[in-house]
N, C-alpha and C positions, 0 to 999 in steps of 0.2 A: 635876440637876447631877452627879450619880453619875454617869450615862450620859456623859454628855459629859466626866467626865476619865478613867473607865475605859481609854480607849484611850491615853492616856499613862502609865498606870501599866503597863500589858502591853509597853508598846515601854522602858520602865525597865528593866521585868524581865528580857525578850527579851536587853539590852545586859549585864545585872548576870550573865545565863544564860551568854551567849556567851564576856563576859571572863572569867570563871570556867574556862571550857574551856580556853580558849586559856593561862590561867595553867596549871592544873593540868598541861595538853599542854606547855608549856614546862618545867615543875619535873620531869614524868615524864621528858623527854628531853636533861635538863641542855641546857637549849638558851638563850643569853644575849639569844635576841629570834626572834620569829615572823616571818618573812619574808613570811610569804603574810598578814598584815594585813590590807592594800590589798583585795585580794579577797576576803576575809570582811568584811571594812567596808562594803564599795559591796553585797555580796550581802545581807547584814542590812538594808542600806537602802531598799535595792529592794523584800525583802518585807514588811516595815513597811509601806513607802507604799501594796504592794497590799493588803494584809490590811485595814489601819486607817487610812488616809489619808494626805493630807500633812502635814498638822501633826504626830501623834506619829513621821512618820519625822525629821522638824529634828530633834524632842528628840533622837533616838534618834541621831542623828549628832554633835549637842554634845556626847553625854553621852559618845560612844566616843572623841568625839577629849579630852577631860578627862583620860582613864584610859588614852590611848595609850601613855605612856609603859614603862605595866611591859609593855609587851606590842611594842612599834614598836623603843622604846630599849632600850636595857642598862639595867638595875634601877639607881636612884641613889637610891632611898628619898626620891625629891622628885617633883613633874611639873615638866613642862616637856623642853624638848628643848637639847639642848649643841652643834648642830655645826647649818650652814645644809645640809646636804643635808637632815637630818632634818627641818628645818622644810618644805623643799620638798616630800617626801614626804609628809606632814601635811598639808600645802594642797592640796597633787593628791587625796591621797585624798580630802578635805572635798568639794572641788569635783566629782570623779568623783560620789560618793555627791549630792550636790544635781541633776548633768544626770541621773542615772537616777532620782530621788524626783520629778522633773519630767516625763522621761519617764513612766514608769508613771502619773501621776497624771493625764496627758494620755488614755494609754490604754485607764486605769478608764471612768475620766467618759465615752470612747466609747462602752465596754461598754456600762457602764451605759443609757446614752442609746439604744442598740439594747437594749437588753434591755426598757426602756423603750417604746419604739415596738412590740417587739412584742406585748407584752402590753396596749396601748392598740390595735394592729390585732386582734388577736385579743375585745378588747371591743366595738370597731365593727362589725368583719364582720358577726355574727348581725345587727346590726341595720339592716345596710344590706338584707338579703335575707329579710330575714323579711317588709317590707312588697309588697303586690302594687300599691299603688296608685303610678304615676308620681311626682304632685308629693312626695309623702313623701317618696319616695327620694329627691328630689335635695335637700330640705331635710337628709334624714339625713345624705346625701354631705357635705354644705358643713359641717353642724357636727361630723361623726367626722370627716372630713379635718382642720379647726383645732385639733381634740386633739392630732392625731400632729404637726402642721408649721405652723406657727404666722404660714399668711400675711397679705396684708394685700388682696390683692383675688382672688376665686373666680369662675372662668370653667367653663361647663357647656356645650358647645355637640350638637346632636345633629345627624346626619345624616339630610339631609332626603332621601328617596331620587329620589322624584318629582324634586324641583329641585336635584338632585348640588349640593345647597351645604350649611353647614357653619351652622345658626340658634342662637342664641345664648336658652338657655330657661333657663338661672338665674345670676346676678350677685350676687356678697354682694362691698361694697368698704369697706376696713374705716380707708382714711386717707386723707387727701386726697394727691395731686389725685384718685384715683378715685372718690371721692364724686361730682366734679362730672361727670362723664363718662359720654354714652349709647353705653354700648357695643352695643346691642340695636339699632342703626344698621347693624352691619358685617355683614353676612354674607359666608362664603367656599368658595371654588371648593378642591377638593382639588390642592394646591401653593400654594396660595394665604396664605402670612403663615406664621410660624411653625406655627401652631395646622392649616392644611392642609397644612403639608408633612408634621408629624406624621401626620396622617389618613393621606395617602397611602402614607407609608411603611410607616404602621402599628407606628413607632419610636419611641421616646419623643426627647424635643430637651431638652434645658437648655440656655438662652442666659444666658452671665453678664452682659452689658450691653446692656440690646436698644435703647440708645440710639443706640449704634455697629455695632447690625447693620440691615443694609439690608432683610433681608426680614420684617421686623418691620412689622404694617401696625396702624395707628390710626386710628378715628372720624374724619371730615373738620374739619379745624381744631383737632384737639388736636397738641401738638408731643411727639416723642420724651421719653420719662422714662426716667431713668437708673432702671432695674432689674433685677432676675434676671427669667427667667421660665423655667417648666416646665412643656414641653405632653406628655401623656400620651393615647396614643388607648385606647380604649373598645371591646374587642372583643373577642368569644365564639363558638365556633362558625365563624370565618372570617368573621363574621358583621360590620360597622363600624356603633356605634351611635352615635360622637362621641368627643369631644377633651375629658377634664379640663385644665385649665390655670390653672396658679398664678402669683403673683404678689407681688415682695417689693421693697421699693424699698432702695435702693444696688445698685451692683455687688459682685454673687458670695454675694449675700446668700443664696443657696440653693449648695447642692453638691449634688456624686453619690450623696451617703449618703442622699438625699431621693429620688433615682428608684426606686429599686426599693420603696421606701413604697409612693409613688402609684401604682406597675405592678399593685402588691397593691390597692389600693381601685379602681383603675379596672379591673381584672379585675370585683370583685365587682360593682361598679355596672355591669357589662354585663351579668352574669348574673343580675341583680337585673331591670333592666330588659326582657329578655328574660322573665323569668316576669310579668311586671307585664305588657307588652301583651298576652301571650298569652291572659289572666285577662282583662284589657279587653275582648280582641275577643270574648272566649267570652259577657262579662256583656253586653256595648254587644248582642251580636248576640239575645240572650236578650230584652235593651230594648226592640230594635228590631220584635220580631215580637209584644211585648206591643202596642206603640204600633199595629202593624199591626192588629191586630185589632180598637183601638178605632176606627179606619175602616171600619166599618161602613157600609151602605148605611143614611142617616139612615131614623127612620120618621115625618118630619114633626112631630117635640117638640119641635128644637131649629131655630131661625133660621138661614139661610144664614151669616151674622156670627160667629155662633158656630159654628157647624162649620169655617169657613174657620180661625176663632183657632188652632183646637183643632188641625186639622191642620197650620199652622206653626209651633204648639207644640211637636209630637212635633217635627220638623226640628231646632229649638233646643234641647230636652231631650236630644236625640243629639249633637249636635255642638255646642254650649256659643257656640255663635255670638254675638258682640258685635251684628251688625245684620243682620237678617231680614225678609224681602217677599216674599209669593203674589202672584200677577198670573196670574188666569183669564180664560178666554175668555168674552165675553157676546156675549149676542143680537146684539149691533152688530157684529161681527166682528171688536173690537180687545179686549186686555189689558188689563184696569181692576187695579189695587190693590185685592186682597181680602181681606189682613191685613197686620199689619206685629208686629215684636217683636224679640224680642234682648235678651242683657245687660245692653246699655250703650243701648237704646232709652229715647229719654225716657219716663215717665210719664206716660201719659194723652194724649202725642202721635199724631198721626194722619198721614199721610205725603199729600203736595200732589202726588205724580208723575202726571204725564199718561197719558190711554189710551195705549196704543202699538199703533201698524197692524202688519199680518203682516209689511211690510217691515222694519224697525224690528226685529224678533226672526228676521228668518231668518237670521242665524248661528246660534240656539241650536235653531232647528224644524226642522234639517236632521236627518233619521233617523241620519245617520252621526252626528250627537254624542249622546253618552247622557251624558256630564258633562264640564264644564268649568270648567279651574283656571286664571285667572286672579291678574296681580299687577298691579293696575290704574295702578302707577305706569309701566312701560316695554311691557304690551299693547297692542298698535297693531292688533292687529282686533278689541277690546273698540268696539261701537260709544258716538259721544259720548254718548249719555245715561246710560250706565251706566261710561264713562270719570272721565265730567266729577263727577257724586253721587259714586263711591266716593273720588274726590280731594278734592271739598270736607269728606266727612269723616272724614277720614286711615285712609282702606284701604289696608293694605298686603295682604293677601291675602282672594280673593273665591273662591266656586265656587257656577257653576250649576247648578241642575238642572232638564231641562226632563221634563216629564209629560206620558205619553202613553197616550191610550188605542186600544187597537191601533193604526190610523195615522192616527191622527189630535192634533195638538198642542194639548193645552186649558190650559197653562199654564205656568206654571215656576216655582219656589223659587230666591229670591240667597241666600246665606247670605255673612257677611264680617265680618273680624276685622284689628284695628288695629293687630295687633303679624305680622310674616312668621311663617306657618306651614306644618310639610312636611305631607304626605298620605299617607298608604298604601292601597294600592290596597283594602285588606279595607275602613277606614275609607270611601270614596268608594263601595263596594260595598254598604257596609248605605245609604248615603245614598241610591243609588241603586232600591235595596229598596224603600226610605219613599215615593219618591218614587213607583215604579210600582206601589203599593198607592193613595196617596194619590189619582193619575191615574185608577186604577178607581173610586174613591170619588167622583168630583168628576163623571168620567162618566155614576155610577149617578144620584147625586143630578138630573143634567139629565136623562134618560131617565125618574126618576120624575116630573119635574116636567110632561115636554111629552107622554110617553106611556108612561102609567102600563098602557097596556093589551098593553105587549110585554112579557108574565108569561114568552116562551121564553126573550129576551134577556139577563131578571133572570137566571133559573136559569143561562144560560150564564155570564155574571160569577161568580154566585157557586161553580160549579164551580172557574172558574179559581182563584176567590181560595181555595180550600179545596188546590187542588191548589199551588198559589204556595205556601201555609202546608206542605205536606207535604216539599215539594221544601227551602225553605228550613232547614225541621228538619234534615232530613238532613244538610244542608251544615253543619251546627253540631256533629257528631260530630268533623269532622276537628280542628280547633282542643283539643276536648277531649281526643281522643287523644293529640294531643301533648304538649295540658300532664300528662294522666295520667303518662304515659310520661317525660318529664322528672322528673315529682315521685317516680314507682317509682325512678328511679336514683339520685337524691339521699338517698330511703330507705333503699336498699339498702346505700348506699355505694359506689356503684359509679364515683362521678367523685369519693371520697374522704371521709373520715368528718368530719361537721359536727356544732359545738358541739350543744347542749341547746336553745339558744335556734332555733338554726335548724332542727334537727330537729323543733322544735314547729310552726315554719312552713310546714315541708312538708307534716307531718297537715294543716294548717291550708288549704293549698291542695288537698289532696287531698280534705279534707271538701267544702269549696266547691266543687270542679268533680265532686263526686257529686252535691249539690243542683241543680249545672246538668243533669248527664244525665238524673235523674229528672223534672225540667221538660219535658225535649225528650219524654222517652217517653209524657210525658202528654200534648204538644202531637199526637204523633204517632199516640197512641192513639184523641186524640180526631176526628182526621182521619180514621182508620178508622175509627172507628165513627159515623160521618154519610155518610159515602160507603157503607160498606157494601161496600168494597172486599174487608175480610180479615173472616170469618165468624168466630165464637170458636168453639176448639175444646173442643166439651163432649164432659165424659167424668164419670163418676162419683166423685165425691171427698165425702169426710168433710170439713166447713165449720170444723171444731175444727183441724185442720192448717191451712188458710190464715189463720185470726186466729193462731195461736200464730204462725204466721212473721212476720206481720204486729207483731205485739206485740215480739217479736224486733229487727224491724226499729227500732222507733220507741224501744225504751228506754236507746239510750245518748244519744238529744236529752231525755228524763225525768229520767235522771241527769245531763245535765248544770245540767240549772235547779234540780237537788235535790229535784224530787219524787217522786210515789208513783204508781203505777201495779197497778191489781189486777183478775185475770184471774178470771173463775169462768166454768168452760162445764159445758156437760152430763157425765155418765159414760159415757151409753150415745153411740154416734156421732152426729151432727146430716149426714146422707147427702141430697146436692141432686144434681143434674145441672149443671152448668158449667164455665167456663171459668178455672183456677184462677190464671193469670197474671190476671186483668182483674179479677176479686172483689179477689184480692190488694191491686191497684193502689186498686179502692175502697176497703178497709177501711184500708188508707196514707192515704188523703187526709182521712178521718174524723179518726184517730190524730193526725197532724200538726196537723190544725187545733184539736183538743183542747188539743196542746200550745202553739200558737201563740196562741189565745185565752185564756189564764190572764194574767192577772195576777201573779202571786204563782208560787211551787212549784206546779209543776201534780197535779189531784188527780183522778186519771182511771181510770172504772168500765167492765170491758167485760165482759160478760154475755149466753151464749149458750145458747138451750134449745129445747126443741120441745115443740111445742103445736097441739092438733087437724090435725093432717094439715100444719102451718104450721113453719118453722122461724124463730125469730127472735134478731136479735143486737142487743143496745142497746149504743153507746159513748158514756159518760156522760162529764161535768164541770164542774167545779164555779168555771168561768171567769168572763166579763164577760156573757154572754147574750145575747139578741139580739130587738132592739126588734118589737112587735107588726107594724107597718105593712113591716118586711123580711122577714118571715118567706114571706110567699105570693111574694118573686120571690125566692127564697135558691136554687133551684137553677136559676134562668135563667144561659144564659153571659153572660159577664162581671161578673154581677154584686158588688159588691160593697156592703158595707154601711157607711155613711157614718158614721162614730165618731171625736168627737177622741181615744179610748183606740186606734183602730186606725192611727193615722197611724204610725205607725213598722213597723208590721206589713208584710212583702212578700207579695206574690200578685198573681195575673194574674186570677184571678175563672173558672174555671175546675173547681177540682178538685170542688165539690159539684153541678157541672152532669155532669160525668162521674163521678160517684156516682149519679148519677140515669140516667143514659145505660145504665149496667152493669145496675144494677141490676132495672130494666123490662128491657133485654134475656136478665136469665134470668127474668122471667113473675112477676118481686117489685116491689114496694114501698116506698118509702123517706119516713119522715114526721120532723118533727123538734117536741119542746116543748120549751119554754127559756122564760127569766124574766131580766129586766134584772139584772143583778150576782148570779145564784143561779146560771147555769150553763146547761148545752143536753144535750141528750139527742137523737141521733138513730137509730133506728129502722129495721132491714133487715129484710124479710118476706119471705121466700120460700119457695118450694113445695118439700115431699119429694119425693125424689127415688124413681121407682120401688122396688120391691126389690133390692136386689145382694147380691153374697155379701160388701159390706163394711159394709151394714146391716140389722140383727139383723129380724126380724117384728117387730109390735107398734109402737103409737104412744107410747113410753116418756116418761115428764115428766120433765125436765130441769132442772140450775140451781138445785139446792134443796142437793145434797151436792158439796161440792167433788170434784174427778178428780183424777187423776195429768198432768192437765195444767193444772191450777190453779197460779197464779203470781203472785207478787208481787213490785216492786221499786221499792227506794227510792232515791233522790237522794241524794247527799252524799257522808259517810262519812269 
């Protein structure tokens, strides 16, 4: 209650201050009335209302027109006023001081209102761009945008580039009539309705009544609604990634003081979504070469049924498809249904579609197509059987992919989704990846089936599929470069300095797409080292420098789960012959998996010593372990080990097959013991390395006194 009358006791005071002056100023200047009143009254009033509101500047105007008299009039030891000028004076002044206590208090509450919005943009931002994943953001979008502007229906539309239109992928409507209304009906051509003429222009539009404007376009059979609307385009880099557009029902319910808001969030939402696919294609394409590899040439374990599943799984795990169908070629020489699946596929349903003869798919066996993006509602060389199914169950967007092995066409993948969607050509590219990994696999499997005895044939496949996996590695650097390279600028500050929050974002995408390049280098390593392409370059190295690096490398992921980690190697050097990048890379893959298998703070021993002419390094911990019956295939590729504690765990099944690859190839050894819930222990053995002058004579025992490269480090803090 203090609070709330304090400001009319200051606007008292302020008038008890001011009349005061103006007396004393009169008495000092024998002066029988202040003439400049008027303008000290309205000026008082004015700063009252800005300082402390409206209400103590009224008082503060009653209170000076009470007491006008020793100070307006000639002194009569009474108030009140004697002559009708003096009254008019008096009322002009009142009134003056009320239009400027109106004014100012109109132009506070603007202030305010922007001062307002920008410290609500300034709280959304970080959080619009800190997330990499797509749908986030545009959830973030819709609800930081209803912070700052308070509308009543949210339109997101993106540009589709493939089909130059303008698709409509998030909708919040927050009153009726847009509750009732599918706006995910409309899509638009650039010029095309408000929302593409924005695009095109790449201007922002505010329509006050887009009842009475004509290029205002609406869902078929809804009728114009009297509202504001504000379309905002979406672009970075020169780059058009869609149209924010708002929505407020009456006319003029929105102003100009609202575009340059949304100019600020649909900035950041372009540059949000801009790191978000580029992170997508780096991870999708990371996906994609995992999935590739588990196409494998079968070795007669698993049933045709089930390898057919598996590989229109990955298809549907890649691209999140509603409805999905294989169709290979058999003995009969037509296309049978070899699996089916999808999202939105029923349950335990089985798909009734007829063989289909060569005729019947030579649109899609034509060498010149390698993929095709159909919209089965207006495609007129879609033939009828695959016209007429994606109609009956409301496909709005289809793409095929046909499989081939060298030239010959052994089947093809539909993939199809019930809402319109664009494509990107990178997107359509890993699809088409899957596909011509998938086509070797489906070939290999027929060739083992009817001639198991073309052992030259196999080796040629699986050259290609080794050299297919090397090639495609490669291709996965560019992507990461660039997000690298975005993220260094943002770091740096070089496209201007970002809050705390988003600077966490950017470590955050930085960290991630180093966990992608270390991925690649191992896909890529372990390409060489089965081809036998790049020989490793041995030279003589002390084995206590590549764990210490290695230890280096691994202990800020130790620190961050808050555990412990502790180094003891020998004093005297532990001196091998090899290759110090590829040991590296093993003793990485040990270390991580250490840390990845705990449970809890991880609690992890690494101990290096020499013994009988033998050098040995155990890296110990004290994780979940690993069951008896996986231990003898733990360093086959791909293996992985089936654990409901490992389902959240990432890996491609890889790094302890190339621990074992490295390994035997410097003339060592790699064993593992471990025990269910007590931990794993594995095990490097290798040979000393002749004499050098960087290891002493004598076969010195090791690992009993700590060194000066002993280290320990803990978690937390």
């Amino acid at each position: 209650m203090i609070r709330r009358l304090l400001p009319y006791g200051v606007a008292l005071a302020a008038v008890a201050v001011v009349a005061a002056g103006l007396g004393v100023a009169a008495w000092a200047l024998a002066l029988p009335r202040i003439e400049t009143f008027l303008l000290v009254f309205v000026l008082l009033a004015g700063a009252i209302a800005w300082q402390l509101g409206r209400g103590p500047a009224v008082l503060a105007t009653a209170t000076f027109a009470l007491v006008s008299d020793y100070f307006f009039i000639e002194p009569q030891n009474r108030f009140g006023t004697t002559t009708l000028s003096d009254s008019v004076h008096l009322i002009t002044g009142v009134l003056a001081a009320a239009a400027v206590i109106q004014f100012v208090h109109v132009a506070r509450h603007d202030q305010l209102l922007l001062r307002k919005r920008k410290e609500l943009l300034q709280d959304v931002s970080p959080r619009i761009i800190q997330s990499l994943d797509a749908d986030e953001i545009l959830n973030t979008v819709a609800e930081a945008t209803l912070r700052v502007i308070d509308y009543q229906h949210f339109r997101l539309y993106r540009w589709d580039e493939a089909a130059e239109r303008l698709v409509l992928v998030k909708s919040v409507a927050r009153a009726d009539p847009y509750t009732g209304i599918d706006w995910h009906t409309v899509t638009l051509a650039l010029g095309e309705g408000i929302t593409g003429i924005a695009a095109q222009s790449r201007r922002s539009i505010l329509v006050p009544d887009a009842s009475q404007d004509a290029r205002m376009v609406y869902p078929s059979g809804v009728s114009p609604i009297k509202e504001s609307v504000l379309s905002v385009p979406m672009v970075t880099q020169n780059r058009l990634f869609g149209v924010l557009s708002l929505a407020r029902l009456r006319a003029r319910s929105l102003s100009l003081e609202d575009v340059p808001v949304m100019e600020s969030i649909a900035a950041q939402t372009a540059l949000a979504l801009a790191n978000a696919e580029q992170y997508a294609e780096a991870e999708q394409t990371i996906k994609a070469l995992a999935m590739i590899e588990t196409l494998q040439p079968p070795d007669g374990g698993l049933p045709d049924a089930d390898i057919d599943q598996r590989i229109l799984q990955g298809f549907v795990d890649l691209s999140q498809a509603d409805l999905a169908l294989l169709r290979r070629l058999e003995a009969d020489k037509r296309y049978h249904v070899a699996a089916v699946g999808g999202r939105s596929w029923p349950k335990n349903a089985v798909s009734t579609g007829e063989p289909l003869t060569a005729a019947q798919v030579a649109w899609l066996s034509d060498p010149k197509v390698t993929v095709y993006v159909a919209d089965p509602g207006t495609d007129q060389k879609l033939p009828d059987w695959a016209g007429r199914g994606a109609q009956l169950a409301g496909v709005k967007a289809a793409v095929y992919l046909p499989m081939r092995a060298g030239q010959r066409f052994v089947g093809f993948v539909g993939l199809q989704w019930r809402r319109p969607r664009w494509f990107r050509p990178e997107q359509l590219g890993r699809l088409q990846l899957l596909a011509a990994q998938a086509a070797i696999a489906l070939d290999t499997r027929h060739a083992l089936e009817h001639e198991r005895g073309r052992a030259e044939a196999l080796a040629e496949l699986e050259r290609a599929r080794r050299e297919f996996m090397q090639i495609a590695s490669h291709e996965l650097r560019t992507p990461l470069t660039v997000i690298r390279g975005y993220a260094s600028l943002l770091e740096e500050g070089s496209l201007g300095q970002l809050p705390q929050p988003a600077r966490q974002a950017v470590q955050t995408l930085m960290d991630k797409s180093s966990e992608m390049r270390a991925q690649i280098e191992r896909m890529l390593l372990l390409a060489r080292l089965e081809d036998g392409a790049a020989l490793p370059q041995m030279a003589p190295l002390d084995l206590r420098t590549v764990v210490t690096e290695a230890v280096e490398r691994v202990q800020p992921q130790v620190q961050l789960k808050e555990g412990r980690l502790r180094l003891e190697l020998a004093e005297a050097p532990l001196p091998i012959l090899g290759d110090s990048e590829r040991l590296g890379t093993a003793v990485d893959n040990l270390l991580q998996n250490a840390v990845k298998f705990s449970t809890g703070p991880p609690q992890i021993e690494v101990v290096g010593h020499r013994e009988n002419g033998r050098i040995h390094l155990v890296v110990r911990d004290h994780g979940i372990g690993i069951p008896e019956a996986a231990r003898r295939h733990l360093f086959e590729k791909f293996y992985r080990v089936h654990n409901p504690q490992l389902q959240n765990v990432a890996g491609t099944g890889i790094g302890l097959y190339l621990v074992r690859q490295v390994v035997e190839g410097h003339g060592g050894r790699v064993r593992v013991d471990s025990h269910l819930d007590e931990g794993s222990a594995f095990e490097i053995d290798l040979p000393v390395a002749p004499e050098t002058p960087c290891s002493p004579a004598g076969d010195g025992q090791g690992g009993e006194t700590p060194s000066p490269l002993v280290g320990e480090g803990r978690g937390g803090g």
